[in-house]
Every structure is written in C-alpha cells, then in structure tokens.
DSSP file (Angstrom, degrees, kcal/mol; ACC not computed):
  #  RESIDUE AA STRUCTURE BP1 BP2  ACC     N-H-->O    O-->H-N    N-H-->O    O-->H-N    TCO  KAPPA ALPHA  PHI   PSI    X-CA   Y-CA   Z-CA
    1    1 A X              0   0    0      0, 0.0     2,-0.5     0, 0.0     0, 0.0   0.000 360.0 360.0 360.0 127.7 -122.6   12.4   30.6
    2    2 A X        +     0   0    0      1,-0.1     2,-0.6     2,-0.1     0, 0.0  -0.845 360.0 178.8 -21.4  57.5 -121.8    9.7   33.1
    3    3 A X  S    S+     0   0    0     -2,-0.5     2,-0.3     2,-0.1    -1,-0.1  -0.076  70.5  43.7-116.1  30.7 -122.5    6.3   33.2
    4    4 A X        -     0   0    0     -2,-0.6    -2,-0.1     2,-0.0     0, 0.0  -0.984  68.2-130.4-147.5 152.5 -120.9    5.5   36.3
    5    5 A X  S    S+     0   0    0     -2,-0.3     2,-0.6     2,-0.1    -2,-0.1   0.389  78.0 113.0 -88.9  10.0 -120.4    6.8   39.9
    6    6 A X  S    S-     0   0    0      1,-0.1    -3,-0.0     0, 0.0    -1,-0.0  -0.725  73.9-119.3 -90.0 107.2 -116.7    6.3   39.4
    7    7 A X        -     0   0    0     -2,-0.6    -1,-0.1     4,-0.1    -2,-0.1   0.153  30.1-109.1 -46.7 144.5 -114.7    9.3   39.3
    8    8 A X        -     0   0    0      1,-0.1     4,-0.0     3,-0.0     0, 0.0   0.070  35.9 -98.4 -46.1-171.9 -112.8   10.0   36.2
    9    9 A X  S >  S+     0   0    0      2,-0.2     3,-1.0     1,-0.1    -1,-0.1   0.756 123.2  53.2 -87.9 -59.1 -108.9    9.6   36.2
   10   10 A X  T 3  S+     0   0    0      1,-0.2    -1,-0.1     3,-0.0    -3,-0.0   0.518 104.2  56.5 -66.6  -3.3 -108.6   13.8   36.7
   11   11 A X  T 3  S+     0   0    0      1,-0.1     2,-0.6     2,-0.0    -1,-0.2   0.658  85.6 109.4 -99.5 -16.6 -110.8   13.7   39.7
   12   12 A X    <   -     0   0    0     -3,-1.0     2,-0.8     1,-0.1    -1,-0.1  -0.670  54.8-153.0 -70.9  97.7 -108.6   11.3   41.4
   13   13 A X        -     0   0    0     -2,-0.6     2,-0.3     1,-0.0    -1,-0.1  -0.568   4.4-152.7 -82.3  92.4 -106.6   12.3   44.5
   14   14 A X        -     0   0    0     -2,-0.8     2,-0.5     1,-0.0    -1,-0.0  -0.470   9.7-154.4 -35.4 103.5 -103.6   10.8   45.5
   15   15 A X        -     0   0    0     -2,-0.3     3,-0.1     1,-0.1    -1,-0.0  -0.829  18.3-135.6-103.0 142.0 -103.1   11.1   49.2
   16   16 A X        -     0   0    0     -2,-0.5    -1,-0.1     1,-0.2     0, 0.0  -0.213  31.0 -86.7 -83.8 174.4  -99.4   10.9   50.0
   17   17 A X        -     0   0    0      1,-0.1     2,-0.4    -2,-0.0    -1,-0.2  -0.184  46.8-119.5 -54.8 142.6  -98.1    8.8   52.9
   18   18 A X        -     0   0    0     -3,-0.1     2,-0.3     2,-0.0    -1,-0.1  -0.857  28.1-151.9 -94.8 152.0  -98.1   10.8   56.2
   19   19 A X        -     0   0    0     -2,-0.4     2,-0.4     4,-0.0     3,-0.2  -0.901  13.2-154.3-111.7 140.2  -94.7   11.3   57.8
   20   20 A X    >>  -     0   0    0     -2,-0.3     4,-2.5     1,-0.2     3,-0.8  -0.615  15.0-177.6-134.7  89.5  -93.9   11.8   61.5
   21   21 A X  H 3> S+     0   0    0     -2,-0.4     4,-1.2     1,-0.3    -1,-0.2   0.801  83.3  48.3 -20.0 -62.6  -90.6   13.7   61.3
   22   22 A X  H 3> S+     0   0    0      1,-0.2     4,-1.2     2,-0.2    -1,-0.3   0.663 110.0  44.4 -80.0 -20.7  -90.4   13.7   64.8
   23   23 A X  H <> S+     0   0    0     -3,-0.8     4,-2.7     2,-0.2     3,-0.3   0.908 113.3  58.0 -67.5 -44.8  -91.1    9.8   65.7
   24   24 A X  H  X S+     0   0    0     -4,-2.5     4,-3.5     1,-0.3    -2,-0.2   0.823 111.8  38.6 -63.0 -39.7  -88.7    9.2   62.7
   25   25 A X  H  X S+     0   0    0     -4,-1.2     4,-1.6    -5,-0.2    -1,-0.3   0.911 116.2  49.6 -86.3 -32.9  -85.9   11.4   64.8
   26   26 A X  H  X S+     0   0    0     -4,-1.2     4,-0.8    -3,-0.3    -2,-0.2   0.877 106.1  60.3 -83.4 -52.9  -87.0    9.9   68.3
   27   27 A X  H  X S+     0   0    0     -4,-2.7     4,-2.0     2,-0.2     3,-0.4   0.800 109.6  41.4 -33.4 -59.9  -86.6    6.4   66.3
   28   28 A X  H  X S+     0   0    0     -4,-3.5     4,-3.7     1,-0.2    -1,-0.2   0.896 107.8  58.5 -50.7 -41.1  -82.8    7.3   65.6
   29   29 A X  H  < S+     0   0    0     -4,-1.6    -2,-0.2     2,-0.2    -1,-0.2   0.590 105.0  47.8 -66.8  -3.3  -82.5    8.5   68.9
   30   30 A X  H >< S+     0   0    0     -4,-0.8     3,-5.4    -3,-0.4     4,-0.5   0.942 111.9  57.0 -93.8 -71.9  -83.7    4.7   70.5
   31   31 A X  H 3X S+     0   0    0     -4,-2.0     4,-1.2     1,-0.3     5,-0.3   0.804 108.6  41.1 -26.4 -74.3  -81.1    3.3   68.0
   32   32 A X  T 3< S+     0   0    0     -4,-3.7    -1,-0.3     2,-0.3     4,-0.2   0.423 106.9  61.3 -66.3   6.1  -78.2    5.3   69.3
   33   33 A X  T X> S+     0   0    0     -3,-5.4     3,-2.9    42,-0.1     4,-0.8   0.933 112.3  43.8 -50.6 -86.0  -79.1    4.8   72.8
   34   34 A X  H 3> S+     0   0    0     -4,-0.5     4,-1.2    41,-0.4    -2,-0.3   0.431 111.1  45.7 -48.8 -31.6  -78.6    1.3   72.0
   35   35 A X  H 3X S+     0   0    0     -4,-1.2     4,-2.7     2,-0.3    -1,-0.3   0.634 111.8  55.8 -56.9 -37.3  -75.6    1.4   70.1
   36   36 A X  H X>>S+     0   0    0     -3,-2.9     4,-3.3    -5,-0.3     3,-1.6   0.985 110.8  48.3 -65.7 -90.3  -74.1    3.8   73.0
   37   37 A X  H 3X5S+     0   0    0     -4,-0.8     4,-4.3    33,-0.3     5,-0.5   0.714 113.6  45.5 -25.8 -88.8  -75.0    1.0   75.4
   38   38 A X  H 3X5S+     0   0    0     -4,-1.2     4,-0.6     1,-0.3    -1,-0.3   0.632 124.7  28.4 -14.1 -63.2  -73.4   -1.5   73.3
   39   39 A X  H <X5S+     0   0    0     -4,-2.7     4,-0.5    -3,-1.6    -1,-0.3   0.830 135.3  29.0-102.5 -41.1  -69.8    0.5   72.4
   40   40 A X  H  <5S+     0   0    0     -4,-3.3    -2,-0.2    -5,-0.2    -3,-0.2   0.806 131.2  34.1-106.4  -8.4  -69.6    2.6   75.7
   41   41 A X  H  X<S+     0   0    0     -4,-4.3     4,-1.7    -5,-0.6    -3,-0.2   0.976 126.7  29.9 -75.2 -56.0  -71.3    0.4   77.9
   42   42 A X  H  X S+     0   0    0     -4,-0.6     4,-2.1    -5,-0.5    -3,-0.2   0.598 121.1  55.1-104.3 -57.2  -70.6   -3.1   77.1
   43   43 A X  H  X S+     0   0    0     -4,-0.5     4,-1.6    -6,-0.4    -1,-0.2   0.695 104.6  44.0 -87.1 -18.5  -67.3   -2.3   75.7
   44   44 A X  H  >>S+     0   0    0     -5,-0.2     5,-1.1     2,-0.2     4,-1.0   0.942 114.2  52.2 -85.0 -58.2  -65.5   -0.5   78.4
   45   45 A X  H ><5S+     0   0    0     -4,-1.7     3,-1.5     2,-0.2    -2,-0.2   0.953 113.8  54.8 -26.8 -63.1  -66.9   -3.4   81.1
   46   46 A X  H 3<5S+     0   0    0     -4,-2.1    -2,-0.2     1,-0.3    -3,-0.2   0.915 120.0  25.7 -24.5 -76.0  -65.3   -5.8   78.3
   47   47 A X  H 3<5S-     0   0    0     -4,-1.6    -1,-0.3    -5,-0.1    -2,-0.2   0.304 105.2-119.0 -89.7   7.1  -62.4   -4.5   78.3
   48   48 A X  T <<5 +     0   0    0     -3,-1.5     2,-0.3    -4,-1.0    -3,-0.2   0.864  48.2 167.2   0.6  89.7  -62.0   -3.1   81.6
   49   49 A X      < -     0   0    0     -5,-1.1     2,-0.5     2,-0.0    -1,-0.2  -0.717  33.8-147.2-102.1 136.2  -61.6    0.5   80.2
   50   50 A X        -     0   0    0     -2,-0.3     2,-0.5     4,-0.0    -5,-0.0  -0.987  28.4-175.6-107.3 107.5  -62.0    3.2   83.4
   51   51 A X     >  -     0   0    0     -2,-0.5     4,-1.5     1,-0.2     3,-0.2  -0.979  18.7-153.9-118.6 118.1  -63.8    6.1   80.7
   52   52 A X  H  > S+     0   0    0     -2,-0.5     4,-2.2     2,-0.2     5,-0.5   0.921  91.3  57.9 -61.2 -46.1  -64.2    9.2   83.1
   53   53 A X  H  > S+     0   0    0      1,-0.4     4,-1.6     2,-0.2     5,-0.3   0.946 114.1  39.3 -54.3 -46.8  -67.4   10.5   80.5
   54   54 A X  H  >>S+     0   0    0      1,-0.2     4,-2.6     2,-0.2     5,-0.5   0.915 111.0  53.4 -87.9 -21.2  -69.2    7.1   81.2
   55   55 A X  H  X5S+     0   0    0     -4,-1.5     4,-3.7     1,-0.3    -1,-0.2   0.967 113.9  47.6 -75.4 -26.9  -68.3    6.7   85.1
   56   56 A X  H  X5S+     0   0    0     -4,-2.2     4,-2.3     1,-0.3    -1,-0.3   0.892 111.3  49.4 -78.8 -24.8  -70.0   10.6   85.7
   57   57 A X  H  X>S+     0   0    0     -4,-1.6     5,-1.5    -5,-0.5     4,-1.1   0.799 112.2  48.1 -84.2 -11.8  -72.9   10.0   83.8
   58   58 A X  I  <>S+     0   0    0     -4,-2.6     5,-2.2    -5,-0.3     6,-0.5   0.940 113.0  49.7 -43.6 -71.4  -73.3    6.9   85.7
   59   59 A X  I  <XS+     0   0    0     -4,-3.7     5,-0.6    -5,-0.5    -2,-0.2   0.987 129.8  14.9 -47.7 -74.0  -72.8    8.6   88.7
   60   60 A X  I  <5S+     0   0    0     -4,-2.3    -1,-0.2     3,-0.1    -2,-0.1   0.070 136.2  33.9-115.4  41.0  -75.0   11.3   88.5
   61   61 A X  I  <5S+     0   0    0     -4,-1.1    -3,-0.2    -3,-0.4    -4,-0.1   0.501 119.7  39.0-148.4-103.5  -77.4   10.1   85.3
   62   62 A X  I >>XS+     0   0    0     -5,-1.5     3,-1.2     2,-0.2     5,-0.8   0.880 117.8  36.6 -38.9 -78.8  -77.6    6.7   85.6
   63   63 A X  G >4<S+     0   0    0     -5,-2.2     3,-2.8    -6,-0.4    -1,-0.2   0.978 118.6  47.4 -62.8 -43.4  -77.9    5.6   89.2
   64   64 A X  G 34<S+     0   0    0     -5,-0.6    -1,-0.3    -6,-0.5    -2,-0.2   0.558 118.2  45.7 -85.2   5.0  -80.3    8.7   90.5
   65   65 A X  G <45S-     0   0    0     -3,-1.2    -1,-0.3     2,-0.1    -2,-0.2   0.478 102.5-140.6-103.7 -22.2  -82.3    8.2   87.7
   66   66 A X  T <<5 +     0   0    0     -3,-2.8     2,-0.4    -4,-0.7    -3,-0.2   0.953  54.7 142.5  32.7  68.8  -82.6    4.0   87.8
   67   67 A X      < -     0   0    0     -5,-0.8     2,-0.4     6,-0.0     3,-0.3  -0.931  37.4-163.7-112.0 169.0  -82.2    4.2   84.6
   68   68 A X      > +     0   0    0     -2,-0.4     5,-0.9     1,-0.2     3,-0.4  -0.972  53.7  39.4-146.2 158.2  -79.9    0.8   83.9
   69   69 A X  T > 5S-     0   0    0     -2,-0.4     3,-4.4     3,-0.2     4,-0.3   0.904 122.0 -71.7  68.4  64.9  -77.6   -0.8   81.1
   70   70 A X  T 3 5S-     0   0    0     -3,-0.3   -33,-0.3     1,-0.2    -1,-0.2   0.643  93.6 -53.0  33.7  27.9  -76.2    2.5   80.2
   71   71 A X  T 3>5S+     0   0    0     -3,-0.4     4,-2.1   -35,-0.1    -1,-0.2   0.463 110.4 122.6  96.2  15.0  -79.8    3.8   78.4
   72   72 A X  T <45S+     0   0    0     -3,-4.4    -3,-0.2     2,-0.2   -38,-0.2   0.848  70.5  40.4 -91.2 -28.7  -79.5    0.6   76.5
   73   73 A X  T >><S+     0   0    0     -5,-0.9     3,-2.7    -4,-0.3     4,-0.5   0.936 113.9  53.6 -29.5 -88.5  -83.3   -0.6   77.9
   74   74 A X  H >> S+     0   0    0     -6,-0.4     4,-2.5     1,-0.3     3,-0.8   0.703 104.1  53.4 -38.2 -50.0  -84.7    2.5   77.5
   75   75 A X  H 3< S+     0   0    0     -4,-2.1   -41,-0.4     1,-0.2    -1,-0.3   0.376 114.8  42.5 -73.6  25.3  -83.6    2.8   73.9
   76   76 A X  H <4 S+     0   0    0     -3,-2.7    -1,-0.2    -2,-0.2    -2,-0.2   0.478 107.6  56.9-124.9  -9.2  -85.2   -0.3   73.1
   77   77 A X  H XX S+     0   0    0     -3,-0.8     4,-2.5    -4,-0.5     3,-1.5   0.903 115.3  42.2 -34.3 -61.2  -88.3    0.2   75.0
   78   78 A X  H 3X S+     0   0    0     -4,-2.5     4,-0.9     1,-0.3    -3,-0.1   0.656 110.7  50.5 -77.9 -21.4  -88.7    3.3   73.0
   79   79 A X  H 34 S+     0   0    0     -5,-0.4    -1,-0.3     2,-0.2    -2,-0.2   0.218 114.9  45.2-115.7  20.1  -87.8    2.0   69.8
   80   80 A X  H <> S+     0   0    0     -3,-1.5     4,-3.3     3,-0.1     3,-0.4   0.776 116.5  48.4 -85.2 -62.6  -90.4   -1.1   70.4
   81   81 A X  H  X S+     0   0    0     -4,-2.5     4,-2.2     1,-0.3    -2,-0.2   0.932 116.8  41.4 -27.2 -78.7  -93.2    1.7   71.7
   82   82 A X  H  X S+     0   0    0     -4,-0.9     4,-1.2     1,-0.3    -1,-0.3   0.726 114.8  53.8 -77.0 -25.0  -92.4    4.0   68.5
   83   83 A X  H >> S+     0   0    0     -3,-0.4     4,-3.5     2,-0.2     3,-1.2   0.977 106.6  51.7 -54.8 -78.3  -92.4    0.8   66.3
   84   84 A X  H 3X S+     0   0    0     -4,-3.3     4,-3.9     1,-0.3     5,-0.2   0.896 111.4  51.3 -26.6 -53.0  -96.0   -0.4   67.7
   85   85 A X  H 3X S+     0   0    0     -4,-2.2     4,-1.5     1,-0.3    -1,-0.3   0.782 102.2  47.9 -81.9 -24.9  -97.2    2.6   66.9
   86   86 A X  H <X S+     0   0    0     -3,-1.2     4,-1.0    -4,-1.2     5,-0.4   0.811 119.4  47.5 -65.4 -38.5  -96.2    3.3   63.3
   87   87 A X  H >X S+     0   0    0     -4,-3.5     4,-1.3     1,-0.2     3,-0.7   0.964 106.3  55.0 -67.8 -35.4  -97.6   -0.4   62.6
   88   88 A X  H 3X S+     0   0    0     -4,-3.9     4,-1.5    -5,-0.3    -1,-0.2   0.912 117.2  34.6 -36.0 -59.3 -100.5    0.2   64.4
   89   89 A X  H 3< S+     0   0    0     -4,-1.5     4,-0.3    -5,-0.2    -1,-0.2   0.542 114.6  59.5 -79.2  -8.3 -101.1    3.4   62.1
   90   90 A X  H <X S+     0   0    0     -4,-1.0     4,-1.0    -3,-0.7     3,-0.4   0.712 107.8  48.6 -93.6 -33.5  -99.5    1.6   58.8
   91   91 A X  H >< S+     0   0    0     -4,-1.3     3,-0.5    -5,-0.4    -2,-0.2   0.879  96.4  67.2 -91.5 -35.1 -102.2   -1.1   59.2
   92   92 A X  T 3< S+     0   0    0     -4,-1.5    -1,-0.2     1,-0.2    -2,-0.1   0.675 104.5  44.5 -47.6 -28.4 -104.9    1.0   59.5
   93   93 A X  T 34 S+     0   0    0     -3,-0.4     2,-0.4    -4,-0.3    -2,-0.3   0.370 109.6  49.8 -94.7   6.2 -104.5    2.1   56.2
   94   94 A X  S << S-     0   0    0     -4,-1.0    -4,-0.0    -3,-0.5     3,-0.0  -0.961  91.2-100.3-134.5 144.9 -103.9   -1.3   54.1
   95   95 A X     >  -     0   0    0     -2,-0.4     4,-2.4     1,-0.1     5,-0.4  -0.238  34.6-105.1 -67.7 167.3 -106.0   -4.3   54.4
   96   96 A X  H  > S+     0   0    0      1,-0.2     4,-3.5     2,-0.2     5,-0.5   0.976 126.3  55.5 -70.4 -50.0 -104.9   -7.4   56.7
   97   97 A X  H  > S+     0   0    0      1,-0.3     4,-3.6     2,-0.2    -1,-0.2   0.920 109.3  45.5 -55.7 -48.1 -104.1   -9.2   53.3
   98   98 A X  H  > S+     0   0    0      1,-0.2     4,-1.9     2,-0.2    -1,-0.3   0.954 113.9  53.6 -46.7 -63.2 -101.7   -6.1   52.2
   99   99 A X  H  < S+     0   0    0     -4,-2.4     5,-0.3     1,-0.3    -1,-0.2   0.822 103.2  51.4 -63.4 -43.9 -100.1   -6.1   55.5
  100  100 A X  H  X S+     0   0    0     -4,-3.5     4,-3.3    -5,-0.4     3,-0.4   0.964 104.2  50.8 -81.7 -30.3  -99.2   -9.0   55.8
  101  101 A X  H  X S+     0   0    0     -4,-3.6     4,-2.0    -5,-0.5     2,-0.8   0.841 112.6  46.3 -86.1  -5.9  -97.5   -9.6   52.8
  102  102 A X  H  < S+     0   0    0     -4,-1.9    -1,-0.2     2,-0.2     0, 0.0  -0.936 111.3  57.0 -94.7 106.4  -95.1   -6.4   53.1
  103  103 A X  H  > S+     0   0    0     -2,-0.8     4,-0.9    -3,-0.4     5,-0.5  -0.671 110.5  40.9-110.0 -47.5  -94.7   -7.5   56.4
  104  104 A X  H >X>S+     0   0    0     -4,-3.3     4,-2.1    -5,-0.3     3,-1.0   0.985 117.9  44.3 -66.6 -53.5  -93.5  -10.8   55.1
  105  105 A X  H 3<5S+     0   0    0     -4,-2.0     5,-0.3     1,-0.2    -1,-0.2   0.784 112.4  54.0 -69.4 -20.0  -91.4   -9.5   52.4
  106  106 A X  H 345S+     0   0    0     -5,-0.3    -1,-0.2     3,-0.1     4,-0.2   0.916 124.0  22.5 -81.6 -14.2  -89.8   -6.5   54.8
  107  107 A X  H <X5S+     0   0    0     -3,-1.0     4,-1.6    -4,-0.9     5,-0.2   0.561 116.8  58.4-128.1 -35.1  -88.5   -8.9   57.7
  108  108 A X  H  X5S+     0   0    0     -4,-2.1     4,-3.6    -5,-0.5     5,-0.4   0.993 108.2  56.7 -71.7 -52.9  -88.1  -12.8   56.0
  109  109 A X  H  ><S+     0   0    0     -5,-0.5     4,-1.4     1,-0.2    -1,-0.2   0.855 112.5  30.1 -39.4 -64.8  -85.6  -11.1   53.4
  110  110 A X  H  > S+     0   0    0     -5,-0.3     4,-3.4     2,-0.2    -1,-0.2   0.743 117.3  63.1 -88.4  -7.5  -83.2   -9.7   55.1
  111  111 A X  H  X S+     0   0    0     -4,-1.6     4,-2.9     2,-0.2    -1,-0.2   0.954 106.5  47.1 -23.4 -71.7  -83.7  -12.5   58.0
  112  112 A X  H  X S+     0   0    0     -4,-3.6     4,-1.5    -5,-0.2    -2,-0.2   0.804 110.5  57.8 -68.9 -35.2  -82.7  -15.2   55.4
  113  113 A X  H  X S+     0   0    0     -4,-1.4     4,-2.4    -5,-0.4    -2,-0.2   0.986 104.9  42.1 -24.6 -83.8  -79.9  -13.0   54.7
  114  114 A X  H  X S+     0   0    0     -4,-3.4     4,-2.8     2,-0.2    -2,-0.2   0.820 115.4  50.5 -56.1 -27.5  -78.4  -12.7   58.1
  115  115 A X  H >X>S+     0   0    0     -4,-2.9     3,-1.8     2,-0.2     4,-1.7   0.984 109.0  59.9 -55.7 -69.5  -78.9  -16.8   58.7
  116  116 A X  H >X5S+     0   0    0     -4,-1.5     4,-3.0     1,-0.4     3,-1.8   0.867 112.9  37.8 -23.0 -69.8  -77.1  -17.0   55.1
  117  117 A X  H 3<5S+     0   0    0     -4,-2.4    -1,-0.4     1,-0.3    -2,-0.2   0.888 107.8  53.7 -65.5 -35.7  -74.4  -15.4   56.6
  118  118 A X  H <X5S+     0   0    0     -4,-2.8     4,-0.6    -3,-1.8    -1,-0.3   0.542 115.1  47.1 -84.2  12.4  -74.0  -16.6   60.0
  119  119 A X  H <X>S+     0   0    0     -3,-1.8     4,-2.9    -4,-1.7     5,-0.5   0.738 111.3  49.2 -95.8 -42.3  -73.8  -20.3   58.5
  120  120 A X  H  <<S+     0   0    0     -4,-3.0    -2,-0.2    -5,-0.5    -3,-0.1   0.600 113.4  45.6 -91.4  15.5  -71.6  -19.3   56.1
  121  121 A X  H  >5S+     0   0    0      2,-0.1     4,-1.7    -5,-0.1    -1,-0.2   0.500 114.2  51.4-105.7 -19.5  -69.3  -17.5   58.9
  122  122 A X  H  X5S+     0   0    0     -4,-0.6     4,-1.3    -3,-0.4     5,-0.2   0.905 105.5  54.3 -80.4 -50.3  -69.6  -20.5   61.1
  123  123 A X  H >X5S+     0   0    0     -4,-2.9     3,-0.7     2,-0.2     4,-0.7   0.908 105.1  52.7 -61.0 -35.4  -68.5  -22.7   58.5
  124  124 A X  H 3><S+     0   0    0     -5,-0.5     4,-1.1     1,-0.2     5,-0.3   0.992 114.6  46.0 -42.3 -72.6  -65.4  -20.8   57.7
  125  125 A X  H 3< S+     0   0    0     -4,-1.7     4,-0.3     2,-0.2    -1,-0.2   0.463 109.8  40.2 -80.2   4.2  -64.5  -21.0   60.9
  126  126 A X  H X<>S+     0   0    0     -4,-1.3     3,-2.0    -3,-0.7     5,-0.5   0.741 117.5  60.7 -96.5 -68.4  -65.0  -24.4   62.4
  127  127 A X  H 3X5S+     0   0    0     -4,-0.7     4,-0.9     1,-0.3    -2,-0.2   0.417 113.9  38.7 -11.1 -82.0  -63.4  -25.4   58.5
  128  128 A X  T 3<5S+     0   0    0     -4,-1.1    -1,-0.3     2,-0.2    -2,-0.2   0.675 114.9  49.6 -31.5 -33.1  -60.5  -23.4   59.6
  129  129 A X  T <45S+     0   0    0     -3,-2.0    -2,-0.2    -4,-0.3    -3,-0.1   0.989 121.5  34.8 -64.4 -84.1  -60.4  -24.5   63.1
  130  130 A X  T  45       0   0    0      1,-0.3    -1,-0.2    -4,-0.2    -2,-0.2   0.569 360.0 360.0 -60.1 -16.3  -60.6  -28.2   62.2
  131  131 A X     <<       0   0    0     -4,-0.9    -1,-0.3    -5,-0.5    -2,-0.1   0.500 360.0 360.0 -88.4 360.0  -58.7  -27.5   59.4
C-alpha cells in the first residue's frame, strides 16, 4: 500500500539530455570559419603572402557573395545564433537559480584562468624588457 503520491525509486525515469548532432557539427563548422579567417585571412594580409586558393575564393566566393572578412563574421554570427539557442533550450529545463550558477562556474573559471595568464605573460615580458 501507498502512503504517498510519490513514485517509488523503480518507477522513476531518468530522461537523458537531448543532443543536437547537427547544431553540435554546425557549431564546429562556425569555429573553423573563424579560425580559417584568422590563419588564411588575417595571416596572409599580415604577412603579405599572395595564396592563389584564398585570392579565387575571394574572387569568385567572397566578393559576389558580400560575404566579408574571409567567412570570419559569418562564423561568428552563426556560432552566437547556435549558442543563443542551445542556452535558450538549456534554460528551459533548469531553474534560473541552477542556471545561473553553471553559468557562473562554466565561463568565470576558465576566464580567471586566461587573465592569470596574460598577467603572468606580460610580466615576463616587460621583466625581461626592463630587465
């Protein structure tokens, strides 16, 4: 008999996380727009490299296309867009209190990390410099 309306332990159904394979792959693809932008765009202007592969997809890509900074927007458009929307859907399932604190602990860590580092790459080097 029953003395509760609370399901036993064996009656309880786990639902797993949904995945979306294909946001997940779209997600890479943003990154390595940007990264592309970064190393083929960024770095051949830099160095003023004449790279036949970038100048035709420029040419006839690029320009007829407006698409600009060598797909390096767009991939961060896309990987803002596809961001929103997994938080959007992440947040729907967890209460504001939940959310916010793995929000806080997923971005302030490795945050304080990268300051950590660029002080402690700046001080090496004006220490050398000065040194």
């Amino acid at each position: 008999m029953k003395v509760s309306n609370l399901p036993s332990t064996a009656e309880v159904i786990i639902q797993p996380k949904e995945q979306f394979n294909f946001i997940s792959i779209l997600r890479a693809v943003a990154a390595l727009l940007v990264v592309w932008d970064h190393l083929a765009g960024f770095g051949t202007d830099q160095n003023k490299v004449n790279w036949e592969p970038l100048n035709l997809m420029r040419s006839y890509i690029n320009t007829p296309l407006g698409i600009i900074q060598d797909f390096g927007f767009l991939g961060v458009v896309l990987f803002f867009v596809i961001s929103g929307f997994i938080i959007t859907h992440v947040a729907q399932r967890e209460s504001r209190l939940e959310f916010a604190i793995k929000r806080v602990f997923r971005i302030y860590p490795p945050f304080i990390l990268s300051i950590i580092i660029i002080v402690l790459a700046e001080y090496s080097y004006s220490f050398r410099t000065f040194a």
